[in-house]
C-alpha positions as CSV (number, residue, x, y, z in Angstrom):
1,X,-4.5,-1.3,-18.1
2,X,-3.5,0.6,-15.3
3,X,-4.5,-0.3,-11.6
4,X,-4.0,1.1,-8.2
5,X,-4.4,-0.9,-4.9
6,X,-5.0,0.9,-2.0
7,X,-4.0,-0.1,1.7
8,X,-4.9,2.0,4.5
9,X,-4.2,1.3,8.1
10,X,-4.5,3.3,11.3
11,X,-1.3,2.8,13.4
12,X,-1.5,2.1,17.1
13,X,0.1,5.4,17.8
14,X,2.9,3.6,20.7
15,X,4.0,1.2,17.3
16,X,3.9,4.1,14.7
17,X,7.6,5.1,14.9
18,X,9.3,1.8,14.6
19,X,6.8,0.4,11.8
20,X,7.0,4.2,9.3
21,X,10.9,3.9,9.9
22,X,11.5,0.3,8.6
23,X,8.7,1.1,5.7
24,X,10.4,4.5,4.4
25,X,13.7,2.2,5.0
26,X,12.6,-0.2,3.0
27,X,10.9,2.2,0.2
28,X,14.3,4.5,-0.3
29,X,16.2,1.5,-1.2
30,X,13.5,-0.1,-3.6
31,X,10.5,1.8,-5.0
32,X,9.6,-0.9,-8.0
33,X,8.7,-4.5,-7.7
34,X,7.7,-7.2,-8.9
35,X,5.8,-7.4,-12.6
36,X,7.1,-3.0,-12.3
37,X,4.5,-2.1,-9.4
38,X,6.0,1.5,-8.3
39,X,4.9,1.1,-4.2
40,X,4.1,5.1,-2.8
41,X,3.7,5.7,1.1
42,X,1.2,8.6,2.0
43,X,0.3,10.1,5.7
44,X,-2.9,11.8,6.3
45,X,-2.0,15.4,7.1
46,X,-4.4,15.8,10.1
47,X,-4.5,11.8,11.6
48,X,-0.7,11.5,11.8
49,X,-1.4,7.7,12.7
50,X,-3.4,7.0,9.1
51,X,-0.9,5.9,6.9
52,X,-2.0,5.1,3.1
53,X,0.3,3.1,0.7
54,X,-0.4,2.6,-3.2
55,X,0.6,0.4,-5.5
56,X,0.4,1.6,-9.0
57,X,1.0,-1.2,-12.0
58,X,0.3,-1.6,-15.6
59,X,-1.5,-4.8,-15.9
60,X,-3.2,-7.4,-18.6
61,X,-5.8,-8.9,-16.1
62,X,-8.6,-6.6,-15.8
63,X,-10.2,-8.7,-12.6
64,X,-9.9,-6.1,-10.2
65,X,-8.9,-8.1,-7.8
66,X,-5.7,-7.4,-5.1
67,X,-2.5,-8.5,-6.5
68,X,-0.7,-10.9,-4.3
69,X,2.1,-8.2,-3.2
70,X,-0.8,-6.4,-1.9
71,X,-2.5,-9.3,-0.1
72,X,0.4,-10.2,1.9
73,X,1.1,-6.4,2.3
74,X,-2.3,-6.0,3.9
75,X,-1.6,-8.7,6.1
76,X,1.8,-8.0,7.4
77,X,-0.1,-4.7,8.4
78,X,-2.8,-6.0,10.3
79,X,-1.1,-6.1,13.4
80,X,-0.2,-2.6,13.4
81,X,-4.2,-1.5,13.4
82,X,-7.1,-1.9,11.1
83,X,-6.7,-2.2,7.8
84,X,-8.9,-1.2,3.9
85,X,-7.4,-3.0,1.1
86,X,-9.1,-2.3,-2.1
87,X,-8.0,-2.7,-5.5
88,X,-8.8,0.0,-8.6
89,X,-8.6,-0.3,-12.3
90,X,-8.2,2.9,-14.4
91,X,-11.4,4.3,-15.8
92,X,-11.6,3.5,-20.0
93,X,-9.1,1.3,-20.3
């Protein structure tokens, strides 16, 4: 079944440079990771400091529950500002 995870975080607009550079950094050189999650960074068009990152995946558990990649994702994040971290499974499936 297919899930996404969703982790959103508003950036403390004086750490927002150095934290977007190392992330798009790290994305151009690997974009799939472990068990094939495809990782995708978003920025809110109007609130330049709301970054949104998704991680799509094709799984067998159907628990809904946040993968570990995104657990420790969320929590590297947390001191860059507040974070949402919520897990979605694909609707019919």
């Amino acid at each position: 079944m297919k899930t996404v995870e969703i982790i959103t975080v508003r950036l403390d607009p004086r750490r927002e440079d150095p934290l977007l550079r190392e992330l798009r950094t790290a994305l151009q050189k690997q974009k799939v990771f472990e068990d094939r999650v495809i990782v995708e960074l978003y920025r809110h068009q109007a609130l330049k400091t709301e970054l949104s990152i998704h991680l799509r995946s094709v799984s067998l558990q159907a628990d809904g529950l946040p993968s570990v990649l995104g657990r420790r994702l969320a929590d590297a994040l947390r001191e860059f500002g507040p974070i949402s971290h919520s897990a979605w499974v694909e609707e019919g499936t």
